[in-house]
Backbone bond lengths (Angstrom), bond angles and torsions (degrees), N, CA, C in turn:
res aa  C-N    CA-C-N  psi(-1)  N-CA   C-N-CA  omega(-1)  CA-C   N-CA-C  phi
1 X - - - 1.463 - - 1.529 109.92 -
2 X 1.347 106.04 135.53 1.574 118.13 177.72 1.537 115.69 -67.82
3 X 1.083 133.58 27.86 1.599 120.17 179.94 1.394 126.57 -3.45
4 X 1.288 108.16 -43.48 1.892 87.37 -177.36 1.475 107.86 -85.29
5 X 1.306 122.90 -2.68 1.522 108.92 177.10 1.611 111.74 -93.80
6 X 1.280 102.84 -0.32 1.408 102.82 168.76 1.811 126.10 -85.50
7 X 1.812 87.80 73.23 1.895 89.66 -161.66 1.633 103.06 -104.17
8 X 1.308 94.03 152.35 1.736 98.88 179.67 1.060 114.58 -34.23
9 X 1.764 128.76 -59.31 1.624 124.46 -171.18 1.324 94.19 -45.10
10 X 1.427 137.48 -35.96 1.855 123.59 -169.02 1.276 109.35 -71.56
11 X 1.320 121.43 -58.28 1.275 153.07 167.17 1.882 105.25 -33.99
12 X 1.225 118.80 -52.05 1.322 125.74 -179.07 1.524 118.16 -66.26
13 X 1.817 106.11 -39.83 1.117 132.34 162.43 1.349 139.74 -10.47
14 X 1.911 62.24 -87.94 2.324 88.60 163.30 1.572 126.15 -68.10
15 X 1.681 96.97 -41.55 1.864 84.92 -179.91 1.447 99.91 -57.00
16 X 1.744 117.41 -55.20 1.988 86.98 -165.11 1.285 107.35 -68.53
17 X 1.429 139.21 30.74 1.368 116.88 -172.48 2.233 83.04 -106.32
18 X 1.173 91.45 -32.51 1.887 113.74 175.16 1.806 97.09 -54.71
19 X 1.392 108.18 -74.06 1.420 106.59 -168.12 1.455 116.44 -75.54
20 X 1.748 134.97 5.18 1.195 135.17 160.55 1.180 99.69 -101.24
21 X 0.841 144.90 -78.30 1.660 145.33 -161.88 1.397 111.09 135.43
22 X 1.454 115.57 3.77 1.430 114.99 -134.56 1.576 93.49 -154.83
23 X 1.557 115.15 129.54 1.209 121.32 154.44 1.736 127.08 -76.63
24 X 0.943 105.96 -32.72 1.540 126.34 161.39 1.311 111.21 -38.17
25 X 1.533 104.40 -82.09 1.286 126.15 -173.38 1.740 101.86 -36.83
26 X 1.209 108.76 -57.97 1.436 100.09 -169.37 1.079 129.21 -73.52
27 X 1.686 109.53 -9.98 1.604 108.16 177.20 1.156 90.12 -83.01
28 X 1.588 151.54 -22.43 1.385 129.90 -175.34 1.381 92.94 -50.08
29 X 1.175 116.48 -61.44 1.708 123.44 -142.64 1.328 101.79 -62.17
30 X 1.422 122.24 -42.73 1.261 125.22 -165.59 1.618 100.67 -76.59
31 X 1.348 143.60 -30.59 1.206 155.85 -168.39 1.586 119.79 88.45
32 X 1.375 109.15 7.28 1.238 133.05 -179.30 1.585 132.71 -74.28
33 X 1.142 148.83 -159.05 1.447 137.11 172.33 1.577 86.49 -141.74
34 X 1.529 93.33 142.92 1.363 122.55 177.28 1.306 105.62 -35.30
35 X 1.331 114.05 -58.10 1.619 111.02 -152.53 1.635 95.19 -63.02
36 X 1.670 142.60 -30.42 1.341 141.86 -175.95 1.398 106.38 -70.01
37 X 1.684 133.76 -42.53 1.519 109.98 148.28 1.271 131.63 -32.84
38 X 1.415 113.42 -77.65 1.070 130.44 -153.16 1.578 87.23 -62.77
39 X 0.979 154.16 -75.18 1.737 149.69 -178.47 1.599 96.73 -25.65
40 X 1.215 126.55 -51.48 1.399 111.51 -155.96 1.896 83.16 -78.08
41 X 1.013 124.23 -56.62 1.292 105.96 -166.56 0.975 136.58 -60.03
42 X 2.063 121.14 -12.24 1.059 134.86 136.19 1.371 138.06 -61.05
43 X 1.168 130.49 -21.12 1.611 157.65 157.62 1.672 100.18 -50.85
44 X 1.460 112.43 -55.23 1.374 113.58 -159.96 1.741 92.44 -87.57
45 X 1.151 141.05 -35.61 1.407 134.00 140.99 1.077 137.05 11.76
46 X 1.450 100.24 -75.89 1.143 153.58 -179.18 1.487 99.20 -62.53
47 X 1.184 116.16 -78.84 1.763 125.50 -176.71 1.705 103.84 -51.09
48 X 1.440 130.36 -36.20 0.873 122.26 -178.63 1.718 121.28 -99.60
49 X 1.422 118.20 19.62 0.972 105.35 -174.78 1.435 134.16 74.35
50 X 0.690 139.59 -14.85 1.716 158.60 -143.12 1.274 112.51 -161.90
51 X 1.546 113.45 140.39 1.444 127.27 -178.73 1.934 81.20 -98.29
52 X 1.772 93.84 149.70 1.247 115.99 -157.02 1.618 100.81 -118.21
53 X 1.488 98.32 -31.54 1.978 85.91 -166.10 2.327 84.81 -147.26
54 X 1.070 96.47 158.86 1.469 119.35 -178.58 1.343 93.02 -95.26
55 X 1.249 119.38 139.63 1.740 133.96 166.23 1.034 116.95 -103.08
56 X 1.222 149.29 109.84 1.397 135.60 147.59 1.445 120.57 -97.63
57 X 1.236 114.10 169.40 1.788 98.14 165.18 1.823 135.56 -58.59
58 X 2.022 109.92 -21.07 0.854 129.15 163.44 1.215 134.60 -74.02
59 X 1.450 109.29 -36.27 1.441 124.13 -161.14 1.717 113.54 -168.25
60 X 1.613 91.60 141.12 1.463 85.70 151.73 1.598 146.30 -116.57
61 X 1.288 130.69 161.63 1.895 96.93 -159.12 2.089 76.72 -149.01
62 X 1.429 76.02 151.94 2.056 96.25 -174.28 1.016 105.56 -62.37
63 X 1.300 137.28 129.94 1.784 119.87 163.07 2.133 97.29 -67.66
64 X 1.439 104.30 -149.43 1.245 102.74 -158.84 1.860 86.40 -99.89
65 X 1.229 128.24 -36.03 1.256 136.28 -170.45 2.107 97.61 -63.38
66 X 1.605 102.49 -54.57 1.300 95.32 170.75 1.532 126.99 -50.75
67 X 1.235 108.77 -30.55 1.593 121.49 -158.62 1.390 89.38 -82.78
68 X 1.149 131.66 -34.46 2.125 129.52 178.23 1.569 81.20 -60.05
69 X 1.612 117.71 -79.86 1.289 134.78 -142.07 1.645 105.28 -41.26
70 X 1.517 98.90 -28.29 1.958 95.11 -162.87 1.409 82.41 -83.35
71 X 1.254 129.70 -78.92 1.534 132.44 -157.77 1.405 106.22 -15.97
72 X 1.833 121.55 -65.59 1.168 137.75 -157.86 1.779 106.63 -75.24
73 X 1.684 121.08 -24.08 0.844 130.18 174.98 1.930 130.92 -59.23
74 X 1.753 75.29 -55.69 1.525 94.63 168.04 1.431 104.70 -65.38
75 X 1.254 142.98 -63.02 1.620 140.21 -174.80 1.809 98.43 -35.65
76 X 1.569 121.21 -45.45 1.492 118.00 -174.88 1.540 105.87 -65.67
77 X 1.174 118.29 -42.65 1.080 118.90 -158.10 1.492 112.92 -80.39
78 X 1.127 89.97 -33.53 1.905 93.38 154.28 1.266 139.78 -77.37
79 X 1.354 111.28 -28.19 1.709 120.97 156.10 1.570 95.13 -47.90
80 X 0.895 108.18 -85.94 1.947 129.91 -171.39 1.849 93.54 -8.06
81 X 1.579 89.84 -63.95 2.128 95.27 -169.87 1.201 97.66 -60.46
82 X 1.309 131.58 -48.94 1.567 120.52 -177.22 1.247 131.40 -49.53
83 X 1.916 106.45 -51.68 1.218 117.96 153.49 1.648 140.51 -16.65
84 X 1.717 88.87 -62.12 1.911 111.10 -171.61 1.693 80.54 -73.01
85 X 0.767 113.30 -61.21 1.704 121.09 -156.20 1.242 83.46 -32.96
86 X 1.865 130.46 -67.98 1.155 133.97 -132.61 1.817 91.75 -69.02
87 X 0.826 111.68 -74.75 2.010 124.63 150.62 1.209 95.58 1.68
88 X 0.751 121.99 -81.03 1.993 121.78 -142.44 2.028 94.77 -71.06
89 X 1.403 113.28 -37.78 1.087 107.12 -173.02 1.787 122.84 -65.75
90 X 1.553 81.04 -43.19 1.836 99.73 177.97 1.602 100.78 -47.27
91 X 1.717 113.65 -25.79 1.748 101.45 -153.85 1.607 87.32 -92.79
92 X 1.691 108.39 -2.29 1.620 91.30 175.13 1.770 98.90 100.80
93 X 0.889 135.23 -12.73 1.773 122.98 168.82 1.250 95.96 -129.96
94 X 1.758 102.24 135.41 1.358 130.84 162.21 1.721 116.77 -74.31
95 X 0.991 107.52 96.90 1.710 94.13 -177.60 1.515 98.84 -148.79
96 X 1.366 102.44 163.20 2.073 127.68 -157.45 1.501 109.96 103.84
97 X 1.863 86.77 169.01 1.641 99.87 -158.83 1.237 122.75 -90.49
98 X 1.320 128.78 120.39 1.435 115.64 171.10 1.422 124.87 -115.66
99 X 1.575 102.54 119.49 1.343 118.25 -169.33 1.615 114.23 -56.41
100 X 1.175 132.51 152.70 1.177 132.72 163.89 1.556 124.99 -146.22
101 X 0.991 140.79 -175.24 1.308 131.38 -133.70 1.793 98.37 177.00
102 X 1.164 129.13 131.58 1.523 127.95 -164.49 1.741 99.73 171.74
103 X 1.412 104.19 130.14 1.415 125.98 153.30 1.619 117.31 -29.23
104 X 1.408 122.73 132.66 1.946 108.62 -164.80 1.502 94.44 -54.51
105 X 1.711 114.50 -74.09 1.330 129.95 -149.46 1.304 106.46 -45.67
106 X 1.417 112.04 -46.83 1.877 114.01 -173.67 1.624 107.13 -68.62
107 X 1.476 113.09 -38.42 1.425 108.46 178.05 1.526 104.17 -73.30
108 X 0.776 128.79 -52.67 1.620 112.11 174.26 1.408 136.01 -45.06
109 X 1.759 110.33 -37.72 1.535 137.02 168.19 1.181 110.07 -54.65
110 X 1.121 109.18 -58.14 1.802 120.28 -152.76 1.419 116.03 -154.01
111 X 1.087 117.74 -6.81 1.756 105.18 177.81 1.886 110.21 -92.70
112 X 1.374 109.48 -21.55 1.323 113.48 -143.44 1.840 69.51 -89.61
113 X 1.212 147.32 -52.89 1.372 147.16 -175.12 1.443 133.11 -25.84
114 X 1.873 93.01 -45.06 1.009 124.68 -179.03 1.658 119.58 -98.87
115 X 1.245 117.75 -9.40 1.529 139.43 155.95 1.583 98.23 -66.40
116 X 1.126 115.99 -73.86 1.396 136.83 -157.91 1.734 101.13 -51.20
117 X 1.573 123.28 -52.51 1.288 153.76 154.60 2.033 91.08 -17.70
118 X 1.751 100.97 -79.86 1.590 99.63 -155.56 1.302 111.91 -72.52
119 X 1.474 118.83 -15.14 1.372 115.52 173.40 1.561 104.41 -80.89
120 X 1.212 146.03 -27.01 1.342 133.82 158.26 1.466 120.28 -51.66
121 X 1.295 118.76 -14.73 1.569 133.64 159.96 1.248 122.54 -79.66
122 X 1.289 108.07 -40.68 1.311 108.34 -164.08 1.964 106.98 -133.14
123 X 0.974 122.75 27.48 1.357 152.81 170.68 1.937 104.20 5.90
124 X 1.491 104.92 -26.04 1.933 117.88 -175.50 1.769 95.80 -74.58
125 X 0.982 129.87 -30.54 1.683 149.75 -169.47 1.606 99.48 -71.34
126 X 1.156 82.13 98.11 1.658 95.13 155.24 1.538 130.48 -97.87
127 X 1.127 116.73 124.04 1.372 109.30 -155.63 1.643 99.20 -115.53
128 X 1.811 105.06 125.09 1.962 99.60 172.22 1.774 96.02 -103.41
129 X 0.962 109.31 108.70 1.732 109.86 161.46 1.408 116.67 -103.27
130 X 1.602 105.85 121.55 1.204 129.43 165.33 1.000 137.82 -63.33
131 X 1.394 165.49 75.89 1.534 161.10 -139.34 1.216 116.54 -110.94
132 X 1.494 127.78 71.07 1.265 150.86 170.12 1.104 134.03 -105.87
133 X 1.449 135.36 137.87 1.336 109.54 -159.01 1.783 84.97 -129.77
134 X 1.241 109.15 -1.20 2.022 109.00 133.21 1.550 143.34 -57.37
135 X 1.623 108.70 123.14 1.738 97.30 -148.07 1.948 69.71 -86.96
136 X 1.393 108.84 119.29 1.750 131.84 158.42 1.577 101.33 -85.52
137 X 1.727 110.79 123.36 1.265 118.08 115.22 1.640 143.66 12.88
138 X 1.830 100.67 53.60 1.493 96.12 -172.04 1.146 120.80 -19.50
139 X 1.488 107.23 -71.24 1.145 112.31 -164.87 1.496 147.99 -67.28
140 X 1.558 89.05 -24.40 1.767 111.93 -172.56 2.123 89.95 -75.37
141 X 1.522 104.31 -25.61 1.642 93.45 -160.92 1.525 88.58 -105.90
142 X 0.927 132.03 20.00 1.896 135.57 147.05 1.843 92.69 76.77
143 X 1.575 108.04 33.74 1.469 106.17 -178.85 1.711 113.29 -87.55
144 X 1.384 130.96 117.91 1.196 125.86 179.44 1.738 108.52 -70.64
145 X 0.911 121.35 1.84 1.515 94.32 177.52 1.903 90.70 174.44
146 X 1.652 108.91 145.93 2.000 111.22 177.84 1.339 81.07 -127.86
147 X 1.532 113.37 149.08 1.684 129.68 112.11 0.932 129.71 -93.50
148 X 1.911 107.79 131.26 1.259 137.50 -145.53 1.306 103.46 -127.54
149 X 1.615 120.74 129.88 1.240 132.43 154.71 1.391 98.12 -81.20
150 X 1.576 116.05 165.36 1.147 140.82 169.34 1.513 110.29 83.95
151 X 1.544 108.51 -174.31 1.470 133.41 170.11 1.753 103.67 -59.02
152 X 1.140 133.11 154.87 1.656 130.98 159.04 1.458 105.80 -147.10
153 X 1.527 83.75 136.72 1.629 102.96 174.14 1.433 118.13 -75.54
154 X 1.718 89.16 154.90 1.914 95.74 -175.58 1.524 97.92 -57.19
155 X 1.753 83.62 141.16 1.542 112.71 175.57 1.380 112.25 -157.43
156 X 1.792 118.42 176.68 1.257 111.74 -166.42 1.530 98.05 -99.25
157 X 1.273 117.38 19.10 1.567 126.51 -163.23 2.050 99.06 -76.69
158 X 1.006 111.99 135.14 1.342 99.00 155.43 1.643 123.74 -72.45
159 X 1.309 126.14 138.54 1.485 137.13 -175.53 1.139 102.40 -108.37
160 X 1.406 114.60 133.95 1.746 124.26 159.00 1.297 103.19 -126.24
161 X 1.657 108.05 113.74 1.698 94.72 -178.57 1.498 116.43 -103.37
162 X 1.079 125.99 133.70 1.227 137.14 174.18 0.984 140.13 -58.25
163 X 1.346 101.84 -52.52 2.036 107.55 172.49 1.627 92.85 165.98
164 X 1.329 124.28 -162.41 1.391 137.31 -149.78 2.102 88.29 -148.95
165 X 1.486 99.22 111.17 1.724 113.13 162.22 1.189 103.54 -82.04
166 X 1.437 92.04 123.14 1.717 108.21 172.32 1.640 100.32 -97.23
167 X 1.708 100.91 137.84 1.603 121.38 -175.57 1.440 110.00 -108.32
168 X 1.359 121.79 128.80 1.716 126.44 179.73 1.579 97.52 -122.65
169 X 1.707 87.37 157.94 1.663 106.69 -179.80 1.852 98.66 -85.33
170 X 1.338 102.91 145.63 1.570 104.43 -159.50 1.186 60.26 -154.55
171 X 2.562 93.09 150.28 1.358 120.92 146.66 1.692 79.59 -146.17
172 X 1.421 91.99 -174.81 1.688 114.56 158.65 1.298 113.27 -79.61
173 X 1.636 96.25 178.70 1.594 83.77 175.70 1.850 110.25 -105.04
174 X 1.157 95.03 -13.20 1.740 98.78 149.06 1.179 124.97 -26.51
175 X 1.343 108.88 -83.03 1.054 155.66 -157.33 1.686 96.02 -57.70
176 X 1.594 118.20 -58.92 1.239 109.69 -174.36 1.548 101.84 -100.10
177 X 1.333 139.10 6.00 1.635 132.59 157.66 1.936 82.80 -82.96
178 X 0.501 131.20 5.78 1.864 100.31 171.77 2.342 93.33 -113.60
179 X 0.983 106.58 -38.62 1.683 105.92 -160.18 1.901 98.33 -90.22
180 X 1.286 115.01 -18.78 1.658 116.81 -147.28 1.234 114.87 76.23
181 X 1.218 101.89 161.50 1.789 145.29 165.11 1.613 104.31 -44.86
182 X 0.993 119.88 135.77 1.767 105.47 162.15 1.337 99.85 -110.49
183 X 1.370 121.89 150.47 1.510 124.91 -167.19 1.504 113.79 -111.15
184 X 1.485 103.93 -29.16 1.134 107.81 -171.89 1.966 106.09 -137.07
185 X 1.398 114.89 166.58 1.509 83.80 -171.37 1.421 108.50 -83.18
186 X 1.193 140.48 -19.98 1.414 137.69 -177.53 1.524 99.67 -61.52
187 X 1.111 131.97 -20.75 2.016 136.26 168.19 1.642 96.56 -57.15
188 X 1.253 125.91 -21.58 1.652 130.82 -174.80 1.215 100.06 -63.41
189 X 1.445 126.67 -49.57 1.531 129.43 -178.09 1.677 121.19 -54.84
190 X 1.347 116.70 3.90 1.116 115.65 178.71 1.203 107.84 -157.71
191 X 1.360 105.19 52.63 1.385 128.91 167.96 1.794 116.61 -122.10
192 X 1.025 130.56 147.08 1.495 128.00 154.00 1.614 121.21 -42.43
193 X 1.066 124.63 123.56 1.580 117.15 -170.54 1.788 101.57 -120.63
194 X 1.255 101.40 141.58 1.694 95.92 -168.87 1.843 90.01 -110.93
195 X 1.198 127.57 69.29 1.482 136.38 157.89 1.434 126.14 -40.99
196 X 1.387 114.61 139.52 1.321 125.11 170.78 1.493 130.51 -83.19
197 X 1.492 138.69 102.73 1.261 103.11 172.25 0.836 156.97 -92.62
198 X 1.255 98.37 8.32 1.854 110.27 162.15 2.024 121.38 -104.89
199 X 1.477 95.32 36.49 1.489 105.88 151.21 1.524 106.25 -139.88
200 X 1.390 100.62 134.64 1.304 123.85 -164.26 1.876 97.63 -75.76
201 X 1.762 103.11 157.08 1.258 107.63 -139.91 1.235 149.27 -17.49
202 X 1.691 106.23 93.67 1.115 129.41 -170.91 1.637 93.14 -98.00
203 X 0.999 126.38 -5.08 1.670 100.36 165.67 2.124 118.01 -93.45
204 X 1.346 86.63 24.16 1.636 104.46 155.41 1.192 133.33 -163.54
205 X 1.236 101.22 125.96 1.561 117.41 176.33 1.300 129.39 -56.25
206 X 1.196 138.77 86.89 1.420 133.85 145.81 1.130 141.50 -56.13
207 X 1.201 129.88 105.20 1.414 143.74 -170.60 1.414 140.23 -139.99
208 X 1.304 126.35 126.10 1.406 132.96 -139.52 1.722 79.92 -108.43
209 X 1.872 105.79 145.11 1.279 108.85 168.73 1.269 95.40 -109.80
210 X 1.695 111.59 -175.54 1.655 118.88 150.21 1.428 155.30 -29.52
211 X 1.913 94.93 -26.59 1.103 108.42 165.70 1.292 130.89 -125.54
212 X 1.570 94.32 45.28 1.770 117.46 168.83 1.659 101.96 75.45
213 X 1.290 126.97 -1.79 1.491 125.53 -176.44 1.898 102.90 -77.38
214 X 1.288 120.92 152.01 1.248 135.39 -176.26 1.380 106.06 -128.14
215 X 1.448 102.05 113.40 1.482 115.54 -163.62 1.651 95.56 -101.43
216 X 1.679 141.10 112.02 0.892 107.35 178.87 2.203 107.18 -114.34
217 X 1.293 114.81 124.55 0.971 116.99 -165.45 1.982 118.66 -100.55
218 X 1.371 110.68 152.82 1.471 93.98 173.99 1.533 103.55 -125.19
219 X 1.526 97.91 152.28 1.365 114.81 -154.74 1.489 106.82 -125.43
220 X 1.148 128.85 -175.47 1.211 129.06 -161.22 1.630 106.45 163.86
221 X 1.725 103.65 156.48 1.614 111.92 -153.50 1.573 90.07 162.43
222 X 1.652 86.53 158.83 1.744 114.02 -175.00 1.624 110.47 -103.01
223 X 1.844 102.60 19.67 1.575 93.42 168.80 1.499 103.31 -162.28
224 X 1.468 86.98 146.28 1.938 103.71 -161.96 1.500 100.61 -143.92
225 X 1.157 124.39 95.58 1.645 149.77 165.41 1.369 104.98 -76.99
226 X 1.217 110.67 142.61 1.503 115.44 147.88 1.472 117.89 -130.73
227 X 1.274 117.16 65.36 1.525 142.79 157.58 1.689 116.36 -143.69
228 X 1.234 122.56 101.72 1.200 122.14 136.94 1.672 125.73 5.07
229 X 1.071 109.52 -72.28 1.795 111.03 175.19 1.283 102.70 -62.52
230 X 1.659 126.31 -36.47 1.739 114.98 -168.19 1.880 97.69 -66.39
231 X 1.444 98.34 -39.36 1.921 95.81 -162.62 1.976 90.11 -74.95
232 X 1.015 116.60 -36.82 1.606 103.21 -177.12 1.683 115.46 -53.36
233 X 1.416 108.74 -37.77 1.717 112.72 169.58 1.659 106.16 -81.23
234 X 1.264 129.05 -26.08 1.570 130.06 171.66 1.938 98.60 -45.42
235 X 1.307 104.76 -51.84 0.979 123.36 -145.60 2.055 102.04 -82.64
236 X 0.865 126.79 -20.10 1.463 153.74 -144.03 1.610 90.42 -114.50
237 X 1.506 112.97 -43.69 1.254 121.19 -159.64 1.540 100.68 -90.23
238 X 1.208 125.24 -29.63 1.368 119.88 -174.83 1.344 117.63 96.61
239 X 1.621 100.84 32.77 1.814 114.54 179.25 1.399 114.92 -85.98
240 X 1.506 130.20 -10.36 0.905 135.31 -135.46 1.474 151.36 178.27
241 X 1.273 151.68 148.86 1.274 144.28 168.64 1.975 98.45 -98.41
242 X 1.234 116.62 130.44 1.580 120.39 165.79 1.311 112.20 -134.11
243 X 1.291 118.67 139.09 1.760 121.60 133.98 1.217 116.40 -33.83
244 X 1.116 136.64 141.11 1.667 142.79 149.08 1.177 128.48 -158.54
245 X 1.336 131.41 154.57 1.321 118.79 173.78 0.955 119.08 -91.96
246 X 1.693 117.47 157.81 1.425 141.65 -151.94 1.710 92.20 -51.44
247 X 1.459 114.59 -58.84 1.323 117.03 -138.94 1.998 81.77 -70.00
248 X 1.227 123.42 -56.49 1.138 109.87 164.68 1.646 125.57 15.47
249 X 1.437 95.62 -91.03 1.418 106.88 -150.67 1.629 109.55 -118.60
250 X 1.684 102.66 3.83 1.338 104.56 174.76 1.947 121.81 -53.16
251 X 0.943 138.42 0.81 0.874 135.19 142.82 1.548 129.00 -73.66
252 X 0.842 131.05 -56.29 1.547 148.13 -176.95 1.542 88.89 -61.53
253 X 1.542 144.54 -16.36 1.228 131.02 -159.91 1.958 96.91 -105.46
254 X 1.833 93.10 -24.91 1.384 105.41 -161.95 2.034 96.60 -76.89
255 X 0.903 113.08 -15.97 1.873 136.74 -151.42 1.631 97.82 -109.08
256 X 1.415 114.80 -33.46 1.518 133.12 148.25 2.083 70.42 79.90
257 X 0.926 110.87 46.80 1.397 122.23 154.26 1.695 115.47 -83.52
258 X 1.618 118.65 -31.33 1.512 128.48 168.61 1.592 103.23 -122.02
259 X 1.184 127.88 176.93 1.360 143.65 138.34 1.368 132.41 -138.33
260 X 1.486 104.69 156.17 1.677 100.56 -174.66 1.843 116.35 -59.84
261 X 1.214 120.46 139.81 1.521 130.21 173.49 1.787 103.63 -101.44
262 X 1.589 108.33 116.16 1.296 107.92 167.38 1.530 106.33 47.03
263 X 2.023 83.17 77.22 1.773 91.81 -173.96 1.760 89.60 -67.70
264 X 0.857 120.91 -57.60 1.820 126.52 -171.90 1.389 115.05 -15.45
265 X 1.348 108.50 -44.84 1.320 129.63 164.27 1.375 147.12 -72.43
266 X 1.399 126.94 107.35 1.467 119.22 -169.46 1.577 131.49 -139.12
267 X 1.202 148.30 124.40 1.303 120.69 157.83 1.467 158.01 -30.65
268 X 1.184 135.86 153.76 1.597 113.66 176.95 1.431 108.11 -43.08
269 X 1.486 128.81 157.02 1.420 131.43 165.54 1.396 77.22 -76.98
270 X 1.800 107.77 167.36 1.292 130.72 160.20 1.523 125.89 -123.25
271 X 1.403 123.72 125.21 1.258 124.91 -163.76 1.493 106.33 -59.88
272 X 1.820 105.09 146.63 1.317 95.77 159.76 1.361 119.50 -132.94
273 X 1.364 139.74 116.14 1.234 138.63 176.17 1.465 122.47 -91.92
274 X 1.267 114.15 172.40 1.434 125.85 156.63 1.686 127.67 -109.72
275 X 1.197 109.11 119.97 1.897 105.11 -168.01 1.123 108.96 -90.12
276 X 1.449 141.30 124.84 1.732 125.83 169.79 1.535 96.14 -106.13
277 X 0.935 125.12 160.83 1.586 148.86 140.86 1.197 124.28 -49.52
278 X 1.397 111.29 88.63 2.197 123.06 176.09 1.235 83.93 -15.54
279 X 1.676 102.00 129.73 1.927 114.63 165.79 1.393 107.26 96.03
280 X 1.230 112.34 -31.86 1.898 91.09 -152.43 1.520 91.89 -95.52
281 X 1.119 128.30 -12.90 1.428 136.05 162.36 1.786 114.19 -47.40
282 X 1.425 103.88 -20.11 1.342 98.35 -176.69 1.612 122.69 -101.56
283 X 1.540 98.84 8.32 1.267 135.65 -170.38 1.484 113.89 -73.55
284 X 1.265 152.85 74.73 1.628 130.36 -136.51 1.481 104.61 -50.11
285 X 2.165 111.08 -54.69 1.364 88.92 -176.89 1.298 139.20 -75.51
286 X 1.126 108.96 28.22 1.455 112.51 -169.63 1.307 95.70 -108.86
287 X 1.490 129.35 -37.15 1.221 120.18 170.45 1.384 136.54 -68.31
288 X 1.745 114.32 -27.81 0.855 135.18 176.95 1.562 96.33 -65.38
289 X 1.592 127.39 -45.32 1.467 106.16 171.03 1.342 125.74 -55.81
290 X 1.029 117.35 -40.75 1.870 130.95 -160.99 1.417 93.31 -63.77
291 X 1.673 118.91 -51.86 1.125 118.03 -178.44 1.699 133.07 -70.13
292 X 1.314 87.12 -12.03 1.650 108.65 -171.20 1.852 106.83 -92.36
293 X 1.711 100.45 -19.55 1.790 104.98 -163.26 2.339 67.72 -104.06
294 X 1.012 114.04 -79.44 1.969 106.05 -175.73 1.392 102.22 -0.79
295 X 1.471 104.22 -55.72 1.752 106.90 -159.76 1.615 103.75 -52.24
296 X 1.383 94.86 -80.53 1.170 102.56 173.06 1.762 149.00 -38.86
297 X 1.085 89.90 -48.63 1.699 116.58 164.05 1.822 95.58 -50.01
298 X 1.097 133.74 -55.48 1.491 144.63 -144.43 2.060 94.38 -90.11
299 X 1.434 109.10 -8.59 1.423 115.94 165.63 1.663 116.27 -82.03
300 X 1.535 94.00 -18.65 1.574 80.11 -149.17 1.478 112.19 -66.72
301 X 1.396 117.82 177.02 1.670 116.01 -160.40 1.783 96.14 -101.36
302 X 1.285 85.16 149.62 1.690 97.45 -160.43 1.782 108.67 67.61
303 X 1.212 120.19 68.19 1.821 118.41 -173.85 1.519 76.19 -131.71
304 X 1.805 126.79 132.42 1.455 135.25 117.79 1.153 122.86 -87.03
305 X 1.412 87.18 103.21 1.506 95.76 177.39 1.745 138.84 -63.79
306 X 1.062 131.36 128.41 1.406 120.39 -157.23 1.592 117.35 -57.81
């Protein structure tokens, strides 16, 4: 075996060529042309003796020699970040990128504030924020850390949970001086409903009263967004009755631009966490974010905290 050709750029190579699936994919990221992956990952091959990954025209898959090589690879390649990290701090500046990952509406509301906040602290921090309201593949998309609405399935992700967003029925007051008041929640059914379509059944309302009863209602309307910010201006505009969360629309409620509908009434809160990537937690700036978005996140209006 060639030892000196076994260098990180090769080494760095193959895992994302491992965690995309895709040689392509990674020369996007890298800004590179395919054929300069695929060489390094043949180069390092090469240095090691051993074919590392199966080619087909569809796909590629680890042989068993690759499948040691990545495990033990990734562990180096994470020493290495820890390492520089440890380096760069001793010299006194915090600097490198930390990926992030966040829901549009909340990153636009309130996360981007509090980003904006730690890099005025820490000015070496480069920050990539993602605004998706698609739960991505930490790892395959090289993301150090998401905040997540909802429930999440077992994973090898580390979880920090935050607290539980509580969601209220909101219109304008437009909106309900032109349609009426609803008094009761079954009055919802013959109301305008400003629905989501990328949360699953949103053409019914579930809602818990005072006395633990679960009223579940179906609703209906001539508009179906799937952005958060589109239903917050739906909502502003006088399109509608919506669910939303506090942190949402707590302004527009404070401006008495909306008001709550059948405060008595409410949906499940929905959890919200933060996911990091095993390792990168040990990263200072990466922690210093997690801990810097916790803080903040744990303000937001309408937050039960755990």
């Amino acid at each position: 075996m060639d030892r000196s050709s076994v260098t990180l750029e090769r080494m760095r190579s193959f895992v994302r060529v491992v965690e995309r699936g895709s040689l392509s994919a990674v020369a996007r990221e890298e800004g590179v042309g395919q054929s300069t992956i695929s060489r390094h990952v043949a180069e390092l091959e090469a240095a090691l003796g051993a074919s590392l990954l199966n080619r087909t025209t569809r796909r590629l898959t680890l042989t068993d020699e690759g499948r040691r090589f990545h495990a033990e690879a990734r562990t180096i390649l994470r020493l290495v970040d820890e390492a520089t990290d440890g380096v760069r701090n001793a010299g006194g500046g915090l600097t490198g990128t930390v990926r992030v990952s966040c829901t549009a509406a909340l990153g636009v509301r309130h996360v981007c504030r509090a980003l904006f906040a730690l890099q005025d602290r820490y000015p070496g921090i480069s920050i990539d924020l993602s605004l998706t309201d698609e739960r991505i593949d930490l790892v395959r998309e090289a993301t150090d850390l998401a905040i997540r609405l909802g429930p999440l399935a077992e994973s090898s992700l580390q979880r920090k949970a935050i607290g539980r967003s509580r969601r209220i029925l909101v219109a304008s007051r437009g909106y309900l001086a032109d349609h009426g008041r609803p008094q009761l929640p079954v009055d919802l059914s013959r109301h305008l409903a400003i629905r989501m379509s990328n949360v699953a059944g949103s053409d019914t309302l579930c809602l818990h009263g005072p006395d633990g009863a679960t009223a579940r209602i179906p609703v209906g309307g001539n508009l179906l967004v799937d952005h958060g910010l589109a239903a917050r201006e739906a909502l502003a505009q006088g399109r509608g009755i919506a669910v939303a969360h506090v942190w949402l629309v707590d302004d527009l409620l404070a401006a008495d631009a909306i008001e709550q509908v059948l405060p008595d009434h409410a949906p499940e809160p929905v959890p919200l966490s933060i996911l990091v990537v095993p390792g990168r937690i040990r990263i200072k700036r990466v922690r210093l974010v997690v801990d810097a978005l916790a803080a903040a996140l744990s303000e937001l209006p309408g937050l039960d905290r755990p």
